[in-house]
C-alpha positions in Angstrom: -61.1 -165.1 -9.7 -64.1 -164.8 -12.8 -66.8 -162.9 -12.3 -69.8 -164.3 -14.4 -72.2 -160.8 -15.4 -76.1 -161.7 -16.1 -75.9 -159.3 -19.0 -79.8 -158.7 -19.6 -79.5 -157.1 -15.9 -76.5 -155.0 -17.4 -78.5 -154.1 -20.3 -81.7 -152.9 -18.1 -79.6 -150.9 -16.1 -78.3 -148.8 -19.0 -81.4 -148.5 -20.3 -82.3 -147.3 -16.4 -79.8 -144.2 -17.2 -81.8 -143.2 -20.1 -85.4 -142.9 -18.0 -83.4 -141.4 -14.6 -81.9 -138.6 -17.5 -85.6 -138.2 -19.2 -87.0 -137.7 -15.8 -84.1 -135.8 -13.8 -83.7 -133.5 -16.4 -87.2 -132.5 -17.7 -88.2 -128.8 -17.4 -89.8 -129.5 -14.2 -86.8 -130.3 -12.5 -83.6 -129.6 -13.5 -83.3 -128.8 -17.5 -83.6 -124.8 -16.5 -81.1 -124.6 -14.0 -78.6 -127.0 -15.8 -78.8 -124.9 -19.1 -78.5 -122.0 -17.5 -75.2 -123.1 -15.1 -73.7 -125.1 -18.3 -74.3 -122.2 -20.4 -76.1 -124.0 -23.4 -79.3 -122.7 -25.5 -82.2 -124.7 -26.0 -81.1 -124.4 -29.6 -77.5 -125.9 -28.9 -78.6 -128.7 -26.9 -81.0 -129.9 -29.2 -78.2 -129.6 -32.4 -76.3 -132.0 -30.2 -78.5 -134.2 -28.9 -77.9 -137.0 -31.2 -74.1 -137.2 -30.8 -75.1 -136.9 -26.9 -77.2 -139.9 -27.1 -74.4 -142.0 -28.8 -72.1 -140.7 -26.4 -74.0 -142.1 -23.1 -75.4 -145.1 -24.8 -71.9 -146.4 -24.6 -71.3 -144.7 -21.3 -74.2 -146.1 -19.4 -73.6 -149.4 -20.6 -70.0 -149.0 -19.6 -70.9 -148.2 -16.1 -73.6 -151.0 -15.5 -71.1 -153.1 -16.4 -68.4 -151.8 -13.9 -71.0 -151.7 -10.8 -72.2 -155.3 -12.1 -68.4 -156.1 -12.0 -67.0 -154.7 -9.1 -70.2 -155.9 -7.0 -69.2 -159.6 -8.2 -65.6 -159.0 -7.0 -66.6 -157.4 -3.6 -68.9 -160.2 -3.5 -66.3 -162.4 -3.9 -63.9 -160.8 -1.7 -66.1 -160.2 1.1 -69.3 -162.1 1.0 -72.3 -161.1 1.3 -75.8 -160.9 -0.6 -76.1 -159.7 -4.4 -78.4 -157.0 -3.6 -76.3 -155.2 -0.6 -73.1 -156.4 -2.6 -74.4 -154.4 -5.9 -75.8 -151.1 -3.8 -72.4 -150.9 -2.1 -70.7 -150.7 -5.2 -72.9 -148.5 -6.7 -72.9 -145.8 -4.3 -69.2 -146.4 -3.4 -68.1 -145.9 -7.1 -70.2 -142.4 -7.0 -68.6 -141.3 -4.1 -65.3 -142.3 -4.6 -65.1 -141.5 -8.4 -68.1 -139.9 -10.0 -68.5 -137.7 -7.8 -64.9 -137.0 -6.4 -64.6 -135.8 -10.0 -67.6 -134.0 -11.1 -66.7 -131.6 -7.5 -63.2 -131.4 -9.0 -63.9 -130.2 -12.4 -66.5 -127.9 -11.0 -64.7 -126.4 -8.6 -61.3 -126.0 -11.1 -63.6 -124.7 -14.1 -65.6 -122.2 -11.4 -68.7 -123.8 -12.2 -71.8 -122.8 -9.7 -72.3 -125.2 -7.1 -76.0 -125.8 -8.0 -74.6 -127.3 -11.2 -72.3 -129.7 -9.0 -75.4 -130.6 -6.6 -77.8 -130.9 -10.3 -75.1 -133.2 -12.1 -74.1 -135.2 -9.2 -77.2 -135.8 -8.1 -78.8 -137.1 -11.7 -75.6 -139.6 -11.6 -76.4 -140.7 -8.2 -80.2 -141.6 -8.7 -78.7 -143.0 -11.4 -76.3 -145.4 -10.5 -78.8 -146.3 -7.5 -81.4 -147.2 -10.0 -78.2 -149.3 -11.8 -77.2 -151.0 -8.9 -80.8 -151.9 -7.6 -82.0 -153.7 -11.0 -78.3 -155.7 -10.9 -78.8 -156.5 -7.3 -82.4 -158.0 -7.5 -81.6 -159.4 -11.0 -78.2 -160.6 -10.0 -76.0 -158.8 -12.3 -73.2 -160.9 -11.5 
């Protein structure tokens, strides 16, 4: 079975990651609390930040590509639309794995639960934003 990805709409939804983060984790919403459950200064994170933004360039455009691929399997598998095909995966891959393990980690490192509900969530708008621009753009 081949799975032909529309790359620009894997592209977009990287770049997607970038604008949820900006937004998700501005000081009006959750930069305070995730510094303060993570532990890092203002001064840290900003030493770091351009390692961090190599870092998740790669890794966003590793996930839009594995939503955008796993949607054209399911779709393949099961049928279906593009759009529903491409949310499905999106939120089942959060559930099933980004989430499954962020909760893990948390829980083993003793991490506050706010920070579980502050990370988790980011990654969920996230890949929901990822998986709606490869639905209607048929990533796949």
């Amino acid at each position: 079975m081949e799975v032909e990805i529309n790359w620009l709409a894997v592209i977009l939804a990287a770049i997607s990651n970038f604008v949820v983060a900006a937004v998700w984790y501005s000081p009006p919403l959750f930069m305070r609390p995730w510094l303060a459950d993570t532990g890092v200064s203002h001064e840290k994170f900003a030493s770091g930040f351009g390692k961090s933004l190599g870092v998740s360039v790669v890794t966003a455009f590793l996930l839009a590509f594995t939503i955008a691929y796993v949607a054209g399997l399911g779709r393949e598998v099961y049928g279906g639309g593009t759009f529903t095909a491409a949310m499905f995966s999106a939120l089942g891959l959060w559930l099933g794995i980004a989430f499954a393990v962020a909760l893990a980690a948390n829980v083993f490192e003793g991490r506050p639960v706010r920070l579980t509900v502050v990370q988790a969530g980011g990654t969920l708008v996230t890949m929901a934003v990822m998986g709606l621009i490869i639905g209607l753009l048929g990533g796949f």
